[in-house]
PyMOL CGO cylinders between C-alpha atoms (Angstrom):
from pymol import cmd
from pymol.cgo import CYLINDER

trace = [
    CYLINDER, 40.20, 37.20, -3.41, 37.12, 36.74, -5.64, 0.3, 1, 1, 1, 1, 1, 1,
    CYLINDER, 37.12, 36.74, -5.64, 39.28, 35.31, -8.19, 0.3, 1, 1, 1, 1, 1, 1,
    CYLINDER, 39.28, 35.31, -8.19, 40.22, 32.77, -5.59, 0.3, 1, 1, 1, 1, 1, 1,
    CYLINDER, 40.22, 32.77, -5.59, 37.00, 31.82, -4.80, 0.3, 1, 1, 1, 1, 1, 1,
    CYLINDER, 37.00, 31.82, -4.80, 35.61, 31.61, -8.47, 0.3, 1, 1, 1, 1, 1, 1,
    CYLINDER, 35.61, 31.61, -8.47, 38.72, 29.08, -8.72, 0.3, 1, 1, 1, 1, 1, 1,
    CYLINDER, 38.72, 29.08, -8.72, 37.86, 26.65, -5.72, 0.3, 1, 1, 1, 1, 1, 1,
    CYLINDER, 37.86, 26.65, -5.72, 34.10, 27.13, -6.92, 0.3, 1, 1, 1, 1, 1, 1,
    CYLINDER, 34.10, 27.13, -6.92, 35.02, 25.82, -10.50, 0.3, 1, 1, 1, 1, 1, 1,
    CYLINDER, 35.02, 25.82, -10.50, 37.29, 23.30, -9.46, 0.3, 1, 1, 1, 1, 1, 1,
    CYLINDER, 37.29, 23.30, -9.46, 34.42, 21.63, -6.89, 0.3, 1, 1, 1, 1, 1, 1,
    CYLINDER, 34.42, 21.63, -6.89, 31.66, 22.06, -9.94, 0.3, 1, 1, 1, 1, 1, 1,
    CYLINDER, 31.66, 22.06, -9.94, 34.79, 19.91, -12.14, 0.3, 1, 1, 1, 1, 1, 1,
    CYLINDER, 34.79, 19.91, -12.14, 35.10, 17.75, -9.36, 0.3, 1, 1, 1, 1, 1, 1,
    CYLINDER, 35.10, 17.75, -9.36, 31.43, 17.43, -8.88, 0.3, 1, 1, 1, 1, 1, 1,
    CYLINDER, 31.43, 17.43, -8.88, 30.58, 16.25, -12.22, 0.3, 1, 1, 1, 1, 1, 1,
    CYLINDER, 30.58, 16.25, -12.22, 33.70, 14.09, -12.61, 0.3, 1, 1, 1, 1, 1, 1,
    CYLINDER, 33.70, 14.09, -12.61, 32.18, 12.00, -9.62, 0.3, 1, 1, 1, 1, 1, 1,
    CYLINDER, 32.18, 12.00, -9.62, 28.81, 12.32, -10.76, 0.3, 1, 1, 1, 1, 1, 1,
    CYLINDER, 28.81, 12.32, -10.76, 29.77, 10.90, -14.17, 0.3, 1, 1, 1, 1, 1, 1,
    CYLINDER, 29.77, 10.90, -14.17, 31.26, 8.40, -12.61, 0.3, 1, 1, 1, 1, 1, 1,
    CYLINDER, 31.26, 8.40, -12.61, 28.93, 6.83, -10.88, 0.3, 1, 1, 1, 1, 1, 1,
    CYLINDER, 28.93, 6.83, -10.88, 26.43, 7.36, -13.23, 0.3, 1, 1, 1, 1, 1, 1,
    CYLINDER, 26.43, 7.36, -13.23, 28.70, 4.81, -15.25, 0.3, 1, 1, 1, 1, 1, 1,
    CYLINDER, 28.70, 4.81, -15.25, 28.59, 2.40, -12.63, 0.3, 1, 1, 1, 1, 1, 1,
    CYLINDER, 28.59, 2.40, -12.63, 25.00, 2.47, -12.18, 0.3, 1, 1, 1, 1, 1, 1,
    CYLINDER, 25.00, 2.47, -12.18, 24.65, 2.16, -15.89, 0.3, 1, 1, 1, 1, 1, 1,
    CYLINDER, 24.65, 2.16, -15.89, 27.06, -1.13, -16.01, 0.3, 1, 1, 1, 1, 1, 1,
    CYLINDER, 27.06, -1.13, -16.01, 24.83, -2.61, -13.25, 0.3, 1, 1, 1, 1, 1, 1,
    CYLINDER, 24.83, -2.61, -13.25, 21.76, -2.00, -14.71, 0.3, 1, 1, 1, 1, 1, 1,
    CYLINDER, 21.76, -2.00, -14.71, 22.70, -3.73, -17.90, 0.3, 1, 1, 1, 1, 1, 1,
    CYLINDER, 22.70, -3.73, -17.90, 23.97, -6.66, -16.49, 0.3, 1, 1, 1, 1, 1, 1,
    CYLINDER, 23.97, -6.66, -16.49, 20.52, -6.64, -14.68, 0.3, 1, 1, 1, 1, 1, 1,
    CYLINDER, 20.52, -6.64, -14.68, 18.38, -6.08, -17.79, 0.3, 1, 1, 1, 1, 1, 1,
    CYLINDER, 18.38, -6.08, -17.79, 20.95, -9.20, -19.83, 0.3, 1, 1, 1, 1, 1, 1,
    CYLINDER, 20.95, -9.20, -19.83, 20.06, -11.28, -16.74, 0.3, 1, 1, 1, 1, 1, 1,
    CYLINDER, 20.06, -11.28, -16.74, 16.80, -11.05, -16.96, 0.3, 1, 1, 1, 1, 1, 1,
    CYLINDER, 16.80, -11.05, -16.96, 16.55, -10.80, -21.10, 0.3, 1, 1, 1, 1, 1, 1,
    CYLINDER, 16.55, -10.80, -21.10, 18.43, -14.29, -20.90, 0.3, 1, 1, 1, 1, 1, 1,
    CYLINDER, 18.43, -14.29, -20.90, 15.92, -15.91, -18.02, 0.3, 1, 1, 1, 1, 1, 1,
    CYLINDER, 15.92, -15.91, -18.02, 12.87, -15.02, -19.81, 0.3, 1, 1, 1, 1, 1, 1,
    CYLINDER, 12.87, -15.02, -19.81, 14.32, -15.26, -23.39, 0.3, 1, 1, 1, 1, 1, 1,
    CYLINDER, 14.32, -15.26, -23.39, 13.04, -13.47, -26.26, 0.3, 1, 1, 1, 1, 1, 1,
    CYLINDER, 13.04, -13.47, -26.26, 9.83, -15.67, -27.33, 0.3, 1, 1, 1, 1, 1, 1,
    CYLINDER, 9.83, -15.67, -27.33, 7.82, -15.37, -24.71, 0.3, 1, 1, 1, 1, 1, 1,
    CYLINDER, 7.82, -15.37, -24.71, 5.38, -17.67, -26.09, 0.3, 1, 1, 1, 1, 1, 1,
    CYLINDER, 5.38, -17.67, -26.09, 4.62, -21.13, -23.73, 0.3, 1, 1, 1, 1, 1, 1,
    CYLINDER, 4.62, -21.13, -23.73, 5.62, -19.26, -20.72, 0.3, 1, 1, 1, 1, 1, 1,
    CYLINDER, 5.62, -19.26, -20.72, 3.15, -16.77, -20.33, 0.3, 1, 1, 1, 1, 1, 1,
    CYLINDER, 3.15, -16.77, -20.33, 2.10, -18.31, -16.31, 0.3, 1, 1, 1, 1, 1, 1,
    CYLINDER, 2.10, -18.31, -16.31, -1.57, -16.96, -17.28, 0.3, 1, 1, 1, 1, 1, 1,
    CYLINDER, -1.57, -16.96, -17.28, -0.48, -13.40, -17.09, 0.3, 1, 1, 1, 1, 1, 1,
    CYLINDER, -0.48, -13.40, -17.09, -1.48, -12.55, -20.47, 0.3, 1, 1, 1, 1, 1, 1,
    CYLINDER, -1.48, -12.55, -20.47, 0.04, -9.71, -22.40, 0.3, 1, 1, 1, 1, 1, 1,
    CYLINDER, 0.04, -9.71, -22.40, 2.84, -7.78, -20.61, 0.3, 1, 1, 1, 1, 1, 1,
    CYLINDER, 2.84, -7.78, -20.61, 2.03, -4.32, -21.12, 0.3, 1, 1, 1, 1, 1, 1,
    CYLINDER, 2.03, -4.32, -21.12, -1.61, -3.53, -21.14, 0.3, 1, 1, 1, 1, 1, 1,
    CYLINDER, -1.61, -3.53, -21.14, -4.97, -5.85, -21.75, 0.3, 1, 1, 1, 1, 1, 1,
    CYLINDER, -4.97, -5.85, -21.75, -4.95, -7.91, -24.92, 0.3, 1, 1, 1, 1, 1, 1,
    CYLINDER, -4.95, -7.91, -24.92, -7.29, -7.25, -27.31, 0.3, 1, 1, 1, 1, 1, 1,
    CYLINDER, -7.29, -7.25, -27.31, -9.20, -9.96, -28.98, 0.3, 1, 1, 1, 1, 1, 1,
]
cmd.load_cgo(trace, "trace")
């Protein structure tokens, strides 16, 4: 009977991850296609564009 239960407790952790991975995967997909969406609307210069915000991370120094 313990056996049994080991079994259907192992084969829900198995499931469990299978599903987790999965969706992990999916959520990984979607955030790339997020991060190339915005890589491509901003583009990689950065210079002329700025909107007066100044530096993106932190104060500039100068």
């Amino acid at each position: 009977m313990i056996l049994w239960i080991l079994l259907f407790l192992l084969i829900l952790v198995v499931f469990g991850f299978g599903f987790t991975m999965q969706t992990l995967w999916w959520v990984a997909a979607v955030l790339l296609i997020v991060w190339i969406f915005g890589f491509a609307r901003r583009g990689r210069g950065g210079g002329g564009r700025s909107r007066g915000r100044g530096r993106r991370y932190g104060r500039s120094r100068g």
